[in-house]
N, C-alpha and C positions, 0 to 999 in steps of 0.2 A: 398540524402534523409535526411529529418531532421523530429528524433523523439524525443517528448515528452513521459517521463515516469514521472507518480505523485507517489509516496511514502509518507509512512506516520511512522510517530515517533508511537508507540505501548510500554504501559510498559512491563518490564522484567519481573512480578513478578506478585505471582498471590494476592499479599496481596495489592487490588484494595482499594485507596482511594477516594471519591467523595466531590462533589463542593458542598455548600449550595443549590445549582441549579440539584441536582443530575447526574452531569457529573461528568465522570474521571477526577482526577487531576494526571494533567503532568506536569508541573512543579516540579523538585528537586528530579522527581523519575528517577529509572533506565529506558535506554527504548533500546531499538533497531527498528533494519529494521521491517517492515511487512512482515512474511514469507512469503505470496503470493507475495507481491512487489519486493520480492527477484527474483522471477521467471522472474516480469514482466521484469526486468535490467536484465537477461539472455538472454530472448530473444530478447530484445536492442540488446545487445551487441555481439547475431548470425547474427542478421541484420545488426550489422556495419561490419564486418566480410563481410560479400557477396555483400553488397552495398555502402559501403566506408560510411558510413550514421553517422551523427553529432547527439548526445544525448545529451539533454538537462535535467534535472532531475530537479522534482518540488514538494517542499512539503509546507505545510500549518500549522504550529503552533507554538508554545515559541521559541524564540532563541537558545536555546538548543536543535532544531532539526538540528542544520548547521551541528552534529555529525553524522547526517543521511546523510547527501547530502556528507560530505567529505568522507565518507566511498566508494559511489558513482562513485564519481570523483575518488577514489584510484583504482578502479576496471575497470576503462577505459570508465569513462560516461567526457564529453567535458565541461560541464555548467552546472551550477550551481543556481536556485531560490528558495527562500526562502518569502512564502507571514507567515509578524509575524508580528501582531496586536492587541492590547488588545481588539480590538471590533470583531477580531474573535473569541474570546472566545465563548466555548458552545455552534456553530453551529451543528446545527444537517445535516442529509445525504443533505437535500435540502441546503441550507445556504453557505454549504460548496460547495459540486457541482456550486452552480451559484459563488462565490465568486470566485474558481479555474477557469473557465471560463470565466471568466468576466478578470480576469488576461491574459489571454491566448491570449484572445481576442486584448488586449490592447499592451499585450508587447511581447507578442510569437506568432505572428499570422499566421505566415510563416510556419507550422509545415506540415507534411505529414502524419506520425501517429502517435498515443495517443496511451498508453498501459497502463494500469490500472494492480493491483490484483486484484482477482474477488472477494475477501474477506478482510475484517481488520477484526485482531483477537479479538478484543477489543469494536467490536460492531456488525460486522456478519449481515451485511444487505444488502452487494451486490448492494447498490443503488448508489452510490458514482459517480462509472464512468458512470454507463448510464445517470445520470442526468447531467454530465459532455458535453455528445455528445448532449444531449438534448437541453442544454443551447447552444451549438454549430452549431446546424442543420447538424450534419456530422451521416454517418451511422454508426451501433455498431455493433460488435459481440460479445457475452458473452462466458462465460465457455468453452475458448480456452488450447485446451490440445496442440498444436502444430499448428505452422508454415510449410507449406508443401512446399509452393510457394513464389515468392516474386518479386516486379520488382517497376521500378519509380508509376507505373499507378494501382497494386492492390496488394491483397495479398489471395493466399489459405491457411485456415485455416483446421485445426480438429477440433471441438467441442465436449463437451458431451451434451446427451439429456438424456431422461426418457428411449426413450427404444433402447437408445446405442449410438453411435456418427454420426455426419455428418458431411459433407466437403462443406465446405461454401467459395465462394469468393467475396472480397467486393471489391471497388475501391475508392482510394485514395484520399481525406483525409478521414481518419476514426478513429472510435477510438476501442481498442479489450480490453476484459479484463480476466485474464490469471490463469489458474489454478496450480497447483501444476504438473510441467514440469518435464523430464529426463533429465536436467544436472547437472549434480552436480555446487553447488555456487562456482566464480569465485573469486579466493585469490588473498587479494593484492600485486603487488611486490612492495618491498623498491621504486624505481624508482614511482614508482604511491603515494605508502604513503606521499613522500617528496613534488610531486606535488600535491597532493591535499591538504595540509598544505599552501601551497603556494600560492592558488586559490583565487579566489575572488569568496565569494558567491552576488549575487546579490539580496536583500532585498526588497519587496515592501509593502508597507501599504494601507488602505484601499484608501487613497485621491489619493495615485499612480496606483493606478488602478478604478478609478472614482466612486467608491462606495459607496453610503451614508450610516451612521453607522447602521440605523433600516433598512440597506437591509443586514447586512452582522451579522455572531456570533448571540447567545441565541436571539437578538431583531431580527433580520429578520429569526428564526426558525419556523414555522410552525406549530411543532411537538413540546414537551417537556417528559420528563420524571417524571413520579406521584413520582416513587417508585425507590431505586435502594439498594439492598442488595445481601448477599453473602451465596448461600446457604447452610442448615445444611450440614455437612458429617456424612453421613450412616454406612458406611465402609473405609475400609482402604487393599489395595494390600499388599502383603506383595512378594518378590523375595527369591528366592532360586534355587540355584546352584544345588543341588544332592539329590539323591532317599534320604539321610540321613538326608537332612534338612529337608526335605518334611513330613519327618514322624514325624520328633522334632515338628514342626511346629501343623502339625495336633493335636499332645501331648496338646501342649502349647493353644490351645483353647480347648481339649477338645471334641477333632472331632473324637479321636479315641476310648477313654475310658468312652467320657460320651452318 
């Protein structure tokens, strides 16, 4: 079996800078994994486990995402792509989707299954991977909490719905996109950190994956953003440890004396 997982670079931090075009800027900031994409590489990586199955890991932005993919590969993913393009800049969910696609198409076409996170935290619109299978003609399953089943020819899932989960199976090739799972993230050992320092990531741009530039990034988006601000804080949590802070604390606004 041969899977596809896409991941995406996400900042660390919530002091969110944007682009004259009001997208995030990623460039020069901190970033890491996608927490959901974290899951998605989980459950790769139970399925190479049962099905001896080759991962391929694919993400999409600045060169400074290869930090993402070697993490990847240290954790036991096989391969390594990297599509980074100044003309993907400021793709929105559409642009982005057919552009991942249109790669796949071109230079991973052999795949079995696509596994998506059902979220990026940094935009929160769940559109990503379906418009992935879209661009693909393969079938999808969303908001997969679990793998139940698994074989060359399909796969039983868990889902969540509105009024509670169901067990869905689809067949092969398709693509699934994965919720916040039960295993704990898989650490790297030494022996994996050395090889994936070692790796070749494989890089392609828009002319290598046959794209013309107003189909791909902000000129082939759709969609744009009017506005993008950070909003007021209201309040503020405050932690404490013991009935004795508790009561400081309460002092200290004024909750108990005023």
């Amino acid at each position: 079996m041969k899977i596809l997982v896409c991941i995406k670079q996400v900042p660390d931090t919530t002091d969110i800078k944007w682009t004259e075009n009001n997208t995030i800027q990623r460039e020069g900031v901190e970033s890491i994994i996608n927490p959901y994409d974290v899951y998605a590489l989980e459950t790769a990586l139970k399925l190479k486990k049962i099905l001896n199955a080759e991962i391929t890991v694919l993400s999409m932005g600045p060169d400074q995402a290869e930090d993402i993919l070697r993490k990847a590969l240290a954790i036991g993913c096989d391969n390594a792509v990297l599509l980074s393009d100044k003309k993907f800049a400021g793709a929105d969910t559409y642009a982005t989707g057919k552009t991942i696609a249109e790669a796949i198409k071109a230079k991973i076409p052999d795949f079995d299954l696509i596994i998506c996170g059902q979220f990026a935290i940094d935009g929160d619109t769940a559109q990503t991977g379906p418009t992935i299978a879209n661009n693909l003609d393969i079938p999808q399953v969303t908001y997969v909490k679990d793998v139940l089943e698994c074989s060359m020819q399909h796969l039983t899932v868990k889902r969540e719905i509105e009024e509670g989960t169901e067990i869905v199976k689809v067949l092969l090739p398709a693509l699934i996109c994965i919720l916040k799972g039960y295993e704990e993230p898989t650490r790297p050992t030494i022996n994996g950190i050395i090889k994936a320092q070692d790796s070749k990531i494989t890089v392609y741009s828009h002319e290598d994956i046959g794209l013309a530039p107003e189909e791909t990034g902000l000129r082939g988006s759709p969609t744009y953003v009017s506005k993008a601000f950070r909003p007021e804080t209201k309040g503020q949590c405050v932690f404490v440890k013991s009935s004795d802070e508790i009561i400081k604390k309460l002092e200290e606004f004024d909750i108990i004396n005023g």
